[in-house]
N, C-alpha and C positions, 0 to 999 in steps of 0.2 A: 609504420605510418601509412593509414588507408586516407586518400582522400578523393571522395566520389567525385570524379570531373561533372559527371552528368548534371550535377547540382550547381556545378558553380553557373555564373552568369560569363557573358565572354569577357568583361573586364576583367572581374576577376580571373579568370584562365591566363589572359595577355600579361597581367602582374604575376601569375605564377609561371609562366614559361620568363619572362624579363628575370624572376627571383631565381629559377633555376639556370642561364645561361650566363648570370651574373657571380652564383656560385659554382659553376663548373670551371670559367675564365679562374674564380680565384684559385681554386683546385689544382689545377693544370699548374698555375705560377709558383704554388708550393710547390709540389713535384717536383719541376722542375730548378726550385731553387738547390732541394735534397740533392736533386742528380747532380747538380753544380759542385756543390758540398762533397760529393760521393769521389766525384771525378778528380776534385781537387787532392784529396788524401789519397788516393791509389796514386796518383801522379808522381803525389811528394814522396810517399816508401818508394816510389823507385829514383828519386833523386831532382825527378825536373816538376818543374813550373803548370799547370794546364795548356797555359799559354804554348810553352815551350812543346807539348805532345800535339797540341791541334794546327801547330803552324808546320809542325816536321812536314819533310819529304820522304819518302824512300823512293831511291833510285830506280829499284827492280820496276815499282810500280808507276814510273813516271810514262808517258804516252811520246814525248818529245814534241817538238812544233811540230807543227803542219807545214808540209811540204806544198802541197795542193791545194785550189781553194775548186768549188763548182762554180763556174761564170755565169750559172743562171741564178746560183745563189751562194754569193762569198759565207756566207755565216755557216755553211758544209764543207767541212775542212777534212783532210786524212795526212798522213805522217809517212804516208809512201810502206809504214810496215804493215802487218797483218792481211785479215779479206780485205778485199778490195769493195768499198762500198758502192754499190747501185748506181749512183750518180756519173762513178767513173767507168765503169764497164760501161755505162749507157754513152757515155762521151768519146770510148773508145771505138764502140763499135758504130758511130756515124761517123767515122772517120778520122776523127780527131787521135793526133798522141800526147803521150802524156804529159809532154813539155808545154804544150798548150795550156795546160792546167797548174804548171808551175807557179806559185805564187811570186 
């Protein structure tokens, strides 16, 4: 499929970017219907639901609540394990200890 842009007029170009942005939306939603389809049957040979694999937990990987919040911005939270994030090294070393930051 050649088609000379330089020829078209700009209406027509705006109806063929609208015809291609129309057909890649539909594109993307097949796809992604298949992947639906895909994911639903590897699910079920192993016994569960989609549902049932995309709500799981696993333990190992759970982070726990946050222990901490940053007082300058509650939505910066940490769980007291791992590095210590930015916020709190900066909060530690003005003075502050960690229990100040205890949520």
């Amino acid at each position: 499929m050649n088609i000379e842009l330089e020829t078209l007029s700009r209406p027509e170009l705006e109806k063929l970017k609208a015809d291609v942005e129309k057909a890649l939306k539909t594109i993307d939603s097949r796809r992604r219907a298949e992947a639906k389809r895909a994911a639903e049957k590897a699910a079920k040979e192993f016994g569960f639901s989609l549902e049932e694999v995309v709500t799981a937990t696993d333990s190992k990987t759970s982070k726990g609540a946050p222990k901490y919040a940053n007082p300058a911005d509650p939505s910066q939270t940490w769980t007291g394990r791992g590095r210590k994030p930015n916020w709190v090294i900066e909060a530690l070393d003005s003075g502050k200890s960690i229990d100040d930051l205890a949520i």
